[in-house]
PDB file as gemmi writes it, atoms N, CA and C in Angstrom:
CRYST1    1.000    1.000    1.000  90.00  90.00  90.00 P 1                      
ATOM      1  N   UNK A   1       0.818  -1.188   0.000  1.00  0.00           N  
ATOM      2  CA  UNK A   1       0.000   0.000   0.000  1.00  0.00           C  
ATOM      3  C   UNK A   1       0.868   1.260   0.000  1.00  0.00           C  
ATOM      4  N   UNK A   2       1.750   1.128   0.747  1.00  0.00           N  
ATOM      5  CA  UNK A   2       2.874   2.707   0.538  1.00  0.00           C  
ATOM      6  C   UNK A   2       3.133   2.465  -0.859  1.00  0.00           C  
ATOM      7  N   UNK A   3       3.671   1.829  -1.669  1.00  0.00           N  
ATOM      8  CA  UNK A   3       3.965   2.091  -2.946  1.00  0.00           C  
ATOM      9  C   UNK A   3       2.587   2.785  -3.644  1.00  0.00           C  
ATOM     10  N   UNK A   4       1.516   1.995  -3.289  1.00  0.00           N  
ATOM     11  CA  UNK A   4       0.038   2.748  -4.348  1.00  0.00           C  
ATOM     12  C   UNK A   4      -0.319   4.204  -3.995  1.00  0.00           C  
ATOM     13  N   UNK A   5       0.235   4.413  -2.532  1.00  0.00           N  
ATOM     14  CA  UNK A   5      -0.197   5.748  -1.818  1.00  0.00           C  
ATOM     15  C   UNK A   5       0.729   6.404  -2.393  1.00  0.00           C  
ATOM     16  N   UNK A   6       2.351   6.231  -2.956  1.00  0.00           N  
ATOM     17  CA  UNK A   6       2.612   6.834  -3.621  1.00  0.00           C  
ATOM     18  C   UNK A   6       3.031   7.555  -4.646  1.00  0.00           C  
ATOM     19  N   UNK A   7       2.373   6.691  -5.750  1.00  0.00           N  
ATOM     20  CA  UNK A   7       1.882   6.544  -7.145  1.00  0.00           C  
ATOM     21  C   UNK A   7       1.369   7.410  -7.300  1.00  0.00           C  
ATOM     22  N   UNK A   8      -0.010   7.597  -6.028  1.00  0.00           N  
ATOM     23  CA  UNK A   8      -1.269   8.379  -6.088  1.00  0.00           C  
ATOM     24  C   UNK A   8      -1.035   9.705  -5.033  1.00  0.00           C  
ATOM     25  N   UNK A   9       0.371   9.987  -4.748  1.00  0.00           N  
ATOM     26  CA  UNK A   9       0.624  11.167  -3.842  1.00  0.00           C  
ATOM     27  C   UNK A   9      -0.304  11.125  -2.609  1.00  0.00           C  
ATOM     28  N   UNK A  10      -0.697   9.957  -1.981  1.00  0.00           N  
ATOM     29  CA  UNK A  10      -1.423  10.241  -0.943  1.00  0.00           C  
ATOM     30  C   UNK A  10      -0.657   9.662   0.244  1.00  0.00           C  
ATOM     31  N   UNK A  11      -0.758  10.671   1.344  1.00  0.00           N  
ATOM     32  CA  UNK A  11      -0.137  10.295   2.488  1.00  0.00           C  
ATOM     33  C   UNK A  11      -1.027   9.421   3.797  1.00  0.00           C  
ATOM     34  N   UNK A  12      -0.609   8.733   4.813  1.00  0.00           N  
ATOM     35  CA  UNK A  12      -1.409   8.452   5.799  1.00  0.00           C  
ATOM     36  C   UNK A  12      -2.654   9.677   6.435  1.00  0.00           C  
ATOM     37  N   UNK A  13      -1.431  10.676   6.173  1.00  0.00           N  
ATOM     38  CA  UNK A  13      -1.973  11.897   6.769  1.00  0.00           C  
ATOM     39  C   UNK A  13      -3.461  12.179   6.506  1.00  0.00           C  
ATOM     40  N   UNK A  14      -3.560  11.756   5.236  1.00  0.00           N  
ATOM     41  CA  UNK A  14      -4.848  11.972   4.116  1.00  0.00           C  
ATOM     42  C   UNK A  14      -5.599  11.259   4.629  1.00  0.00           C  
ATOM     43  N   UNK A  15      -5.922  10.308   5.125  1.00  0.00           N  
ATOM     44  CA  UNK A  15      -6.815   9.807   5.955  1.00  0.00           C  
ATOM     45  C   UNK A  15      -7.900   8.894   4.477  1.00  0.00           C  
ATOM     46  N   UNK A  16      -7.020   8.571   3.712  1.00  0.00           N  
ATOM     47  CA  UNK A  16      -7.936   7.817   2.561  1.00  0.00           C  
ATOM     48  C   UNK A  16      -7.875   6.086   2.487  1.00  0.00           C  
ATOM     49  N   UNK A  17      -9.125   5.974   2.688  1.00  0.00           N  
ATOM     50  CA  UNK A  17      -8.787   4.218   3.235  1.00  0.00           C  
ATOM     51  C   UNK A  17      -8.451   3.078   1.582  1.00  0.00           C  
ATOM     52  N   UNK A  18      -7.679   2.436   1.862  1.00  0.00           N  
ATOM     53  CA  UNK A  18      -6.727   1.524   1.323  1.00  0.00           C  
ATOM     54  C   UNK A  18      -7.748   1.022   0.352  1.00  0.00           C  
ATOM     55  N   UNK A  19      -8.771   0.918   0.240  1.00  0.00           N  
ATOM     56  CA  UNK A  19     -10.015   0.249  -0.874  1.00  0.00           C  
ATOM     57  C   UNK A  19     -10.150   1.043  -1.990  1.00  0.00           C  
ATOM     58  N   UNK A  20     -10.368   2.692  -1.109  1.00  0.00           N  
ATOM     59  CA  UNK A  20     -10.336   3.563  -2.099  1.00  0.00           C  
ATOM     60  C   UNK A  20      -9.701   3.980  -3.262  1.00  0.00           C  
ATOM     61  N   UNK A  21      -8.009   3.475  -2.381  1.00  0.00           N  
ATOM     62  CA  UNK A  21      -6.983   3.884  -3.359  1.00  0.00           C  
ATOM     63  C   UNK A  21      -6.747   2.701  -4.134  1.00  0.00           C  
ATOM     64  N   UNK A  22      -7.085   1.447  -4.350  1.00  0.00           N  
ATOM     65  CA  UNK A  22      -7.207   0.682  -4.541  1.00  0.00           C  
ATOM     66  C   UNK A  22      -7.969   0.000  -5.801  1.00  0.00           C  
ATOM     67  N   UNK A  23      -9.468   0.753  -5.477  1.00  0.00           N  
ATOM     68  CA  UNK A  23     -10.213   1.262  -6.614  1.00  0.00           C  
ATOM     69  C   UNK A  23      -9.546   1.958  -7.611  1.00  0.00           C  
ATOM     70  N   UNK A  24      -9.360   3.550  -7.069  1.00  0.00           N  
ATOM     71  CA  UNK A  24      -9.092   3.835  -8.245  1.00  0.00           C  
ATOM     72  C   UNK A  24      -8.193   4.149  -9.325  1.00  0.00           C  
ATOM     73  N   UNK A  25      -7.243   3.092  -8.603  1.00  0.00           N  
ATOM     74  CA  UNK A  25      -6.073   2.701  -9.575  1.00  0.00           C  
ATOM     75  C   UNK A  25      -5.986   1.253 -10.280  1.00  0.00           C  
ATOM     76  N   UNK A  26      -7.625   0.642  -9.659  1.00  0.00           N  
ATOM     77  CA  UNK A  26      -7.938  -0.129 -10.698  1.00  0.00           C  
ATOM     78  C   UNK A  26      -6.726  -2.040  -9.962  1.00  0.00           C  
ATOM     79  N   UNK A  27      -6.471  -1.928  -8.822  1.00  0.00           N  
ATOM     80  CA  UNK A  27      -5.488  -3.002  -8.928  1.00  0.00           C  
ATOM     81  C   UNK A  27      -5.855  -3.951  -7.831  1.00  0.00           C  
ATOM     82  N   UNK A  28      -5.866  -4.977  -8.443  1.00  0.00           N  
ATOM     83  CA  UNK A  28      -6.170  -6.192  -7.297  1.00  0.00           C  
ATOM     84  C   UNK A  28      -5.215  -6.578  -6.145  1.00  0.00           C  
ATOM     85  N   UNK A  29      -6.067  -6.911  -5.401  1.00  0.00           N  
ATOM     86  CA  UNK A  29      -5.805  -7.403  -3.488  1.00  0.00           C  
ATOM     87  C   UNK A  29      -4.628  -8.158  -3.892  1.00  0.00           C  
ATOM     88  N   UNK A  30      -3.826  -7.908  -2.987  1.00  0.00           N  
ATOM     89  CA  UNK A  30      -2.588  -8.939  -3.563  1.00  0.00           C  
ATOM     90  C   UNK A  30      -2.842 -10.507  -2.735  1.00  0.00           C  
ATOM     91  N   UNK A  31      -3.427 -10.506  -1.968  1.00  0.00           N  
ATOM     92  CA  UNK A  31      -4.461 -11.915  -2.146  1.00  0.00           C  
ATOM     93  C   UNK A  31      -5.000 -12.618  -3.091  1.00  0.00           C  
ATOM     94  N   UNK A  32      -5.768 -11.741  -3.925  1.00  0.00           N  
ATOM     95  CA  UNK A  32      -6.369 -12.586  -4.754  1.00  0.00           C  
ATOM     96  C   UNK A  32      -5.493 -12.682  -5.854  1.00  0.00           C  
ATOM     97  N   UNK A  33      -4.415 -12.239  -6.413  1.00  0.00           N  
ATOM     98  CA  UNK A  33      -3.597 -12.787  -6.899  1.00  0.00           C  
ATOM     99  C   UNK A  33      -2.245 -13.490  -6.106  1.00  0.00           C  
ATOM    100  N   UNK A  34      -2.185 -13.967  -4.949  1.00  0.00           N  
ATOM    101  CA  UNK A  34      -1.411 -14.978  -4.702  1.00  0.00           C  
ATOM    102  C   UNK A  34      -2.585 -16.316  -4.770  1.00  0.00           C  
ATOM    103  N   UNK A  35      -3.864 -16.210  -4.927  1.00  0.00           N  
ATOM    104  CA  UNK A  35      -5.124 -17.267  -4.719  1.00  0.00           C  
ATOM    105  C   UNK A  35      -5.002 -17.840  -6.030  1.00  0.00           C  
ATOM    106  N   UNK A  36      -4.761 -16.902  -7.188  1.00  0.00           N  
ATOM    107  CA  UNK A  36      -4.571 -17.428  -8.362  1.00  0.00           C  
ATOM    108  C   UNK A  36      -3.329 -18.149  -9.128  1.00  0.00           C  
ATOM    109  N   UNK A  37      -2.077 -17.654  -8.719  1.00  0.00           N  
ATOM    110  CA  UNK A  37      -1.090 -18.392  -8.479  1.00  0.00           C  
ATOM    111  C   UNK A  37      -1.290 -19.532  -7.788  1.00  0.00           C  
ATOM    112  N   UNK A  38      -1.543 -19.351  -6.780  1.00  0.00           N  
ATOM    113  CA  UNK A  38      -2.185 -20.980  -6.236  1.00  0.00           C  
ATOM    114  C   UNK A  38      -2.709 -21.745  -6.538  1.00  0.00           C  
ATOM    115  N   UNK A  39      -3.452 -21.608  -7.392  1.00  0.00           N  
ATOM    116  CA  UNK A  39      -4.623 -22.531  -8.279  1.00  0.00           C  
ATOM    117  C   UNK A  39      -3.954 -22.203  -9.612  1.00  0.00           C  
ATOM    118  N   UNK A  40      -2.974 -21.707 -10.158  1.00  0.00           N  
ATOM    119  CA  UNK A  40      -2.793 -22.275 -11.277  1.00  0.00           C  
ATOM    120  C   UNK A  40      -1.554 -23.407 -11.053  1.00  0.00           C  
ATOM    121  N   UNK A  41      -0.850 -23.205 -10.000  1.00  0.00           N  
ATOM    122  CA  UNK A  41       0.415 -24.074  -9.745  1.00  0.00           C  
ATOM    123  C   UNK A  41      -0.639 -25.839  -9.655  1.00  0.00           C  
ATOM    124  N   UNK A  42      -1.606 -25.415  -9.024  1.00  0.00           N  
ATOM    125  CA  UNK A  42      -2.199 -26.907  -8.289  1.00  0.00           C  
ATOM    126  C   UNK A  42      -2.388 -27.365  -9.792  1.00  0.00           C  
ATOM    127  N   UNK A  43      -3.117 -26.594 -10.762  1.00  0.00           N  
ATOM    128  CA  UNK A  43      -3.520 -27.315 -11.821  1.00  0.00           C  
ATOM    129  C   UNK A  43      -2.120 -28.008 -12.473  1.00  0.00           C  
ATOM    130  N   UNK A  44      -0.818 -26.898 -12.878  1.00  0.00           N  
ATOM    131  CA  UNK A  44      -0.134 -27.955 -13.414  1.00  0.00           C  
ATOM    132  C   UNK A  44       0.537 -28.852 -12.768  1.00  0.00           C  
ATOM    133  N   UNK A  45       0.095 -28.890 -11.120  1.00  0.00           N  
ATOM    134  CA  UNK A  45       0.444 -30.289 -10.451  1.00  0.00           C  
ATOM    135  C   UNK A  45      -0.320 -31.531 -10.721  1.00  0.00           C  
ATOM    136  N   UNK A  46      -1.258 -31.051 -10.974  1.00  0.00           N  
ATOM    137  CA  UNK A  46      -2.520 -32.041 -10.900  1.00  0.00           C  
ATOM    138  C   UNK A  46      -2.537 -32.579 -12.179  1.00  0.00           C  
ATOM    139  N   UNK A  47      -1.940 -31.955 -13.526  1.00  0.00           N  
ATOM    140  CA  UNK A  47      -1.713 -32.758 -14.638  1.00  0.00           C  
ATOM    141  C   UNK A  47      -0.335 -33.039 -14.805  1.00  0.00           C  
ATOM    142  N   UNK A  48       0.934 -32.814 -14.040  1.00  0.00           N  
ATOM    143  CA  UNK A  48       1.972 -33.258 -14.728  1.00  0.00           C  
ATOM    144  C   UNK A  48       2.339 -34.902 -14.585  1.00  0.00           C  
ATOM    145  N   UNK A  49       3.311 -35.212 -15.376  1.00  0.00           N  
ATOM    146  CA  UNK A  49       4.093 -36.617 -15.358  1.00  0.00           C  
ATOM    147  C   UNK A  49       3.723 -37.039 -13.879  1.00  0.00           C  
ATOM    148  N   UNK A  50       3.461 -38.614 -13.352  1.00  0.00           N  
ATOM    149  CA  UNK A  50       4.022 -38.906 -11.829  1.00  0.00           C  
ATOM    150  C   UNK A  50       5.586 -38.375 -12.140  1.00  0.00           C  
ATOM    151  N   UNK A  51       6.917 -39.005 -12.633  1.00  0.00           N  
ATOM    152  CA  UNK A  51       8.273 -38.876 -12.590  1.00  0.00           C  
ATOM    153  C   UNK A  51       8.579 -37.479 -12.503  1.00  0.00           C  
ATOM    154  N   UNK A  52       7.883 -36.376 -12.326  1.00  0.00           N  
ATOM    155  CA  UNK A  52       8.321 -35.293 -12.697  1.00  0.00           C  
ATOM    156  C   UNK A  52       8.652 -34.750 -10.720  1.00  0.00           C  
ATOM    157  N   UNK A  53       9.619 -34.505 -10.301  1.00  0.00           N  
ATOM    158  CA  UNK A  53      10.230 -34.309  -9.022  1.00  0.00           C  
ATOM    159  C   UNK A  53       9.042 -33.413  -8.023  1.00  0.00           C  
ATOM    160  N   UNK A  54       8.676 -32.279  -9.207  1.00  0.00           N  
ATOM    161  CA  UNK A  54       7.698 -31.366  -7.949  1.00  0.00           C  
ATOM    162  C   UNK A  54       6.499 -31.787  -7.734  1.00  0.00           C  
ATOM    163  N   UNK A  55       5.879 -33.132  -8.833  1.00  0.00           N  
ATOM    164  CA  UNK A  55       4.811 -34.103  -8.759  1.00  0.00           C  
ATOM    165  C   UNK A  55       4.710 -34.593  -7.074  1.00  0.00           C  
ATOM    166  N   UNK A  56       6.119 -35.557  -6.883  1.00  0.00           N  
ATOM    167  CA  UNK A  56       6.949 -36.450  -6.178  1.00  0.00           C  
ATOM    168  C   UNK A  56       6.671 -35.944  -5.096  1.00  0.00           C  
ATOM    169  N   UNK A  57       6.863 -34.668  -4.919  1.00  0.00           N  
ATOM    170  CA  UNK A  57       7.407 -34.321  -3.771  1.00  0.00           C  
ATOM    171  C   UNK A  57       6.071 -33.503  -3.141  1.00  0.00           C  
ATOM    172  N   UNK A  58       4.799 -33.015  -4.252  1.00  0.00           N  
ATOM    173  CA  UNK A  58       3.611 -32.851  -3.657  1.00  0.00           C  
ATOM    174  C   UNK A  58       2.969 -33.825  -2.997  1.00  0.00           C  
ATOM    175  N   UNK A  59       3.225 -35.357  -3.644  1.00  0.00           N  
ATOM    176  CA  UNK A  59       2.574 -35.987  -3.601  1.00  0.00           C  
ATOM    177  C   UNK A  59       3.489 -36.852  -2.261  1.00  0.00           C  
ATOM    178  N   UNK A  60       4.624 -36.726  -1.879  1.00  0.00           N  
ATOM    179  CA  UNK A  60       5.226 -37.251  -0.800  1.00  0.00           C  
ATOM    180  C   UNK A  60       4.146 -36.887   1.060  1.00  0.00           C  
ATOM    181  N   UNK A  61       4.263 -37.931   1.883  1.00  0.00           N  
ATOM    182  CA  UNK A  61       3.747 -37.714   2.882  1.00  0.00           C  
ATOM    183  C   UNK A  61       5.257 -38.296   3.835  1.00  0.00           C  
ATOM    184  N   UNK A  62       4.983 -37.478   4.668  1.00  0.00           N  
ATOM    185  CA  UNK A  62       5.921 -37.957   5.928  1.00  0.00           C  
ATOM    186  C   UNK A  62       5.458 -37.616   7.505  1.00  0.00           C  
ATOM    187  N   UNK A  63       6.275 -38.624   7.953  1.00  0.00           N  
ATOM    188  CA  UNK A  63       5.732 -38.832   9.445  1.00  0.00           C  
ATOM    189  C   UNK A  63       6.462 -38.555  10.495  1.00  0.00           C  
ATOM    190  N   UNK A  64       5.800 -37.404  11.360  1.00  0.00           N  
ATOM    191  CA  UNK A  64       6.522 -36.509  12.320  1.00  0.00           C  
ATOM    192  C   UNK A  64       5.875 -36.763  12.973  1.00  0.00           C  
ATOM    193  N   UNK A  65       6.433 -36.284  14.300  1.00  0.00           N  
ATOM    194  CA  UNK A  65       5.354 -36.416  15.379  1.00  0.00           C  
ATOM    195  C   UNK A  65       4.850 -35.200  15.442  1.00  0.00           C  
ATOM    196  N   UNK A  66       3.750 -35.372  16.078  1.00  0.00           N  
ATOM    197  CA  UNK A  66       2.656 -33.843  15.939  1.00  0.00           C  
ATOM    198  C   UNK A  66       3.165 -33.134  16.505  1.00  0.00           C  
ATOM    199  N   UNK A  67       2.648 -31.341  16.422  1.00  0.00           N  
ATOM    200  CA  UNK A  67       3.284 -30.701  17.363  1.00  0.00           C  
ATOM    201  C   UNK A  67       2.098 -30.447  18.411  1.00  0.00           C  
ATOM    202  N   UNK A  68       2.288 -28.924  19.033  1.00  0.00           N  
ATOM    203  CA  UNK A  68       1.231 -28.989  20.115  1.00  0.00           C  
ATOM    204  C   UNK A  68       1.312 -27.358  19.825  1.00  0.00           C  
ATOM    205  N   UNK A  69      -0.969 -27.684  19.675  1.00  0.00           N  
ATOM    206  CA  UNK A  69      -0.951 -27.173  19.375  1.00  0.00           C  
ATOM    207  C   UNK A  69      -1.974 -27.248  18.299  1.00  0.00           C  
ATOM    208  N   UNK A  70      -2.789 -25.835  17.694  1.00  0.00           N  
ATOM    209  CA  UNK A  70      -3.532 -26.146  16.341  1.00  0.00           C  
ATOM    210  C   UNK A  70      -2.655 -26.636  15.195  1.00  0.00           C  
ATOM    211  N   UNK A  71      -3.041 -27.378  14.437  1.00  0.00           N  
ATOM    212  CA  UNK A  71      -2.283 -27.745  13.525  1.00  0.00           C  
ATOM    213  C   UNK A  71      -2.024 -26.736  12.116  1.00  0.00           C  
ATOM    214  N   UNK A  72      -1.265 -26.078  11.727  1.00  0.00           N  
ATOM    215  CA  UNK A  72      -1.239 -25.303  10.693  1.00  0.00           C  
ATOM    216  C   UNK A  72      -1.891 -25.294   9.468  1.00  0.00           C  
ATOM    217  N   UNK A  73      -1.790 -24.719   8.708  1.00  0.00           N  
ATOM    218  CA  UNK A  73      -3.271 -25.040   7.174  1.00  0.00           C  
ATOM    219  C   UNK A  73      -2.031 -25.136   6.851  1.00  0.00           C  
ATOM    220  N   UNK A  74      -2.471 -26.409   6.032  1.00  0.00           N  
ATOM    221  CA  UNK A  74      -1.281 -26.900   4.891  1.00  0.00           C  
ATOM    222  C   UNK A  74      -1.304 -26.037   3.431  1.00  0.00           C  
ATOM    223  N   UNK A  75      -0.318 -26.434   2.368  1.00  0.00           N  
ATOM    224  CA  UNK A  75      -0.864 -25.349   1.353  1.00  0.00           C  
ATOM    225  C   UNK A  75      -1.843 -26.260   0.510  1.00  0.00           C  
ATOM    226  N   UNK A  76      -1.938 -26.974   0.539  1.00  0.00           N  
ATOM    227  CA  UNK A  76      -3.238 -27.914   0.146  1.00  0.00           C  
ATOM    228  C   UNK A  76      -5.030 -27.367   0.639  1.00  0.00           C  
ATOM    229  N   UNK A  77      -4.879 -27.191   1.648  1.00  0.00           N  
ATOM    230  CA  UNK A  77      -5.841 -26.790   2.655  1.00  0.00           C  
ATOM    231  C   UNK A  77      -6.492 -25.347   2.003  1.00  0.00           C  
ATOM    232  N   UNK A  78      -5.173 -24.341   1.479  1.00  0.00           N  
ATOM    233  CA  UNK A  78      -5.040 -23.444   1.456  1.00  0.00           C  
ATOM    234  C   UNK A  78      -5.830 -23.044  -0.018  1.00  0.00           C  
ATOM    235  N   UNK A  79      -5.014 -24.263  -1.345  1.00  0.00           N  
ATOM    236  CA  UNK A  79      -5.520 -24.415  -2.334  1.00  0.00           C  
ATOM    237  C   UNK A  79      -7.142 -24.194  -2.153  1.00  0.00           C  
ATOM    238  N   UNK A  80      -7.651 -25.301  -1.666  1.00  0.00           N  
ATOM    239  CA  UNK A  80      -8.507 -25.466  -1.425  1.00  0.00           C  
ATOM    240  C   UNK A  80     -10.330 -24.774  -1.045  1.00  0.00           C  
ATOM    241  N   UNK A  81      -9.314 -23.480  -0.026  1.00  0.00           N  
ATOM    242  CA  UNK A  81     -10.466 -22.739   0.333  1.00  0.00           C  
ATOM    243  C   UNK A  81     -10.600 -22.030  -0.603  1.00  0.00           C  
ATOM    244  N   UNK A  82      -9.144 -21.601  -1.304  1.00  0.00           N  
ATOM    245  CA  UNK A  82      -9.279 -20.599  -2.833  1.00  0.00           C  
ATOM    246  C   UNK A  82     -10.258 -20.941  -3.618  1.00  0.00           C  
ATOM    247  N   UNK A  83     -10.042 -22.375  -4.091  1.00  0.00           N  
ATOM    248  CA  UNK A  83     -11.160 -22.838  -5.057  1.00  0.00           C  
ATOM    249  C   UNK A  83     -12.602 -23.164  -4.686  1.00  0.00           C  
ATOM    250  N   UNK A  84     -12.647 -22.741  -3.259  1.00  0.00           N  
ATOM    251  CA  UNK A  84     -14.040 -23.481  -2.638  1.00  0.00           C  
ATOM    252  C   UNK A  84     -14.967 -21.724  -3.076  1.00  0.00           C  
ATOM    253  N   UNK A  85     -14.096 -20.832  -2.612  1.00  0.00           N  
ATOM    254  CA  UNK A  85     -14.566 -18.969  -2.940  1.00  0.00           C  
ATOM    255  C   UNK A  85     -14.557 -18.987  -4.303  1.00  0.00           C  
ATOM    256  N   UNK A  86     -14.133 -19.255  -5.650  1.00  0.00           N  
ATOM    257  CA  UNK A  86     -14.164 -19.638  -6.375  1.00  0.00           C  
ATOM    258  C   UNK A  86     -15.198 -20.545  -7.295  1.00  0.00           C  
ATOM    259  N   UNK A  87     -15.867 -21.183  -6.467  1.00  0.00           N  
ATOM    260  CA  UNK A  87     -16.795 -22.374  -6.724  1.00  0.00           C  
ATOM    261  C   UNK A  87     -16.260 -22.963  -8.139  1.00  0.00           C  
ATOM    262  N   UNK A  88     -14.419 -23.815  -7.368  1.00  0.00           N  
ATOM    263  CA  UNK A  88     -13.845 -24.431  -8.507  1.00  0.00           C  
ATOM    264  C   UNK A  88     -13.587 -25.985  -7.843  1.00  0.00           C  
ATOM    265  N   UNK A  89     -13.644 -27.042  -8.422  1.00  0.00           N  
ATOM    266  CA  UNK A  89     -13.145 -27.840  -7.987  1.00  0.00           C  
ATOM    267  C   UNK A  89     -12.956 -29.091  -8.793  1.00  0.00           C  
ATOM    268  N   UNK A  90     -11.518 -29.676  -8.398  1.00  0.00           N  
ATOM    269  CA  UNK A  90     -10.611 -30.656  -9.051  1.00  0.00           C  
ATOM    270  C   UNK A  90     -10.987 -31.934  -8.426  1.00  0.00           C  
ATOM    271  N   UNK A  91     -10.230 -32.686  -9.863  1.00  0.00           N  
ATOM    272  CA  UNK A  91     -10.159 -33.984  -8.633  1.00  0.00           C  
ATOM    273  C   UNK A  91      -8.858 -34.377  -8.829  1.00  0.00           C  
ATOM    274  N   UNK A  92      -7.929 -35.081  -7.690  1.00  0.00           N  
ATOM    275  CA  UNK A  92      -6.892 -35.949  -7.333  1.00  0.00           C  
ATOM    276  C   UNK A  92      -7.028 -36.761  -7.767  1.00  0.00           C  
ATOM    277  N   UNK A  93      -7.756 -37.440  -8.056  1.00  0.00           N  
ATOM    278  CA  UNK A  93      -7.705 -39.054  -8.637  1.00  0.00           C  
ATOM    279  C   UNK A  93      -6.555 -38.696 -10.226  1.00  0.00           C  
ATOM    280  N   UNK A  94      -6.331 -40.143 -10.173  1.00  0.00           N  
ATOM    281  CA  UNK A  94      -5.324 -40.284 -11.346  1.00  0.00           C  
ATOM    282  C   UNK A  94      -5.944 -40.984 -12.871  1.00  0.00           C  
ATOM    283  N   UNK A  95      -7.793 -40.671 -12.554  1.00  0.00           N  
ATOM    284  CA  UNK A  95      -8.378 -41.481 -13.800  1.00  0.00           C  
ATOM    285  C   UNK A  95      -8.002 -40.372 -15.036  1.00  0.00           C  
ATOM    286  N   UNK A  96      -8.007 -40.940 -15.964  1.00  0.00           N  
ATOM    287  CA  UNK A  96      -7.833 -39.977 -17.092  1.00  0.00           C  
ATOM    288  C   UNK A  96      -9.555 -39.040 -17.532  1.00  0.00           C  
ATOM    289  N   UNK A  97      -9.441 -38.243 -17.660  1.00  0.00           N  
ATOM    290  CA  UNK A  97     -10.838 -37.579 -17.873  1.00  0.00           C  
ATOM    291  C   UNK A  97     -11.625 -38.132 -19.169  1.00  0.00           C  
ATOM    292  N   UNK A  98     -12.947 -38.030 -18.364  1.00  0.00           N  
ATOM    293  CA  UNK A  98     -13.866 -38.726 -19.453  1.00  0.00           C  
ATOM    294  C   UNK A  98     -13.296 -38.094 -20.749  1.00  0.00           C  
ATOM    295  N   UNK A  99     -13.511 -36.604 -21.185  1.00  0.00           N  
ATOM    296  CA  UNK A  99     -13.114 -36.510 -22.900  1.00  0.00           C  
ATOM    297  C   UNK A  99     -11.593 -37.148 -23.400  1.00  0.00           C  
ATOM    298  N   UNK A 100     -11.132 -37.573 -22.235  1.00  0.00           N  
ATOM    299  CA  UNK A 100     -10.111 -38.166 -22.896  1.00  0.00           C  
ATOM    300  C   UNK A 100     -10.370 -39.829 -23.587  1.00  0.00           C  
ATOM    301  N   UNK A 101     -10.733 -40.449 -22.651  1.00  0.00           N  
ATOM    302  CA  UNK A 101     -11.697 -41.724 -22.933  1.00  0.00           C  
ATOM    303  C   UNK A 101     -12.352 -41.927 -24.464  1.00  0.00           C  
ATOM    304  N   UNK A 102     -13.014 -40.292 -24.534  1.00  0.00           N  
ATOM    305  CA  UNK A 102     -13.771 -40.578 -25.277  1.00  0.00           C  
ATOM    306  C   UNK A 102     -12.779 -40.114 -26.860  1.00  0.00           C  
ATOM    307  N   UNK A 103     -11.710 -39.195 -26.695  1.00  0.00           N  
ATOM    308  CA  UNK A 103     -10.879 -39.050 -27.983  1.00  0.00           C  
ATOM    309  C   UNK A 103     -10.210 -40.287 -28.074  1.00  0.00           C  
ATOM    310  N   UNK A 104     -10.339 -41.505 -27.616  1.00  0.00           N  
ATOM    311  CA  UNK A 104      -9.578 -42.658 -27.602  1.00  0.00           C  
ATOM    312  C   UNK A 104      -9.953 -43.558 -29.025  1.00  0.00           C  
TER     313      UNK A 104                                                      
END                                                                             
């Protein structure tokens, strides 16, 4: 927000709330573009090679002992709520998609 405030010459002083300036320079929440990065990474996880390392290593589980404590949102979790606000959703399974079936 200091960088947009001063793009737009506006100081704290100004008392202009962060939506406003936000508006009308026209630029998205930097949330919702880390939400979209997020969901585009999942997609080319979700179609690449198994052999491909960052596949491997999404798809790796390991066993720690818990900590104490709430348990943290995984970035899975995280994916997840993106695409749930979104009303998007994938599947994990490894079937090949019906139109593929059907270009067979």
């Amino acid at each position: 927000m200091r960088y947009l405030r001063k793009i737009k010459g506006i100081t704290r002083l100004d008392r202009v709330r962060n939506e406003n300036i936000t508006e009308q320079l026209k630029v998205k929440p930097i949330l919702t573009l880390v939400e979209e990065r997020q969901l585009g990474w999942m997609g080319h996880l979700l179609r690449m090679d198994d052999n491909r390392i960052a596949k491997r290593v999404y798809e790796a589980r390991t066993e720690r002992k818990n900590a104490v404590g709430r348990p943290r949102r995984k970035w899975e979790e995280q994916v997840k709520i993106a695409a749930e606000n979104r009303n998007i959703q994938w599947r994990k399974s490894k079937e090949p998609d019906k139109r593929q079936k059907d270009l067979e």
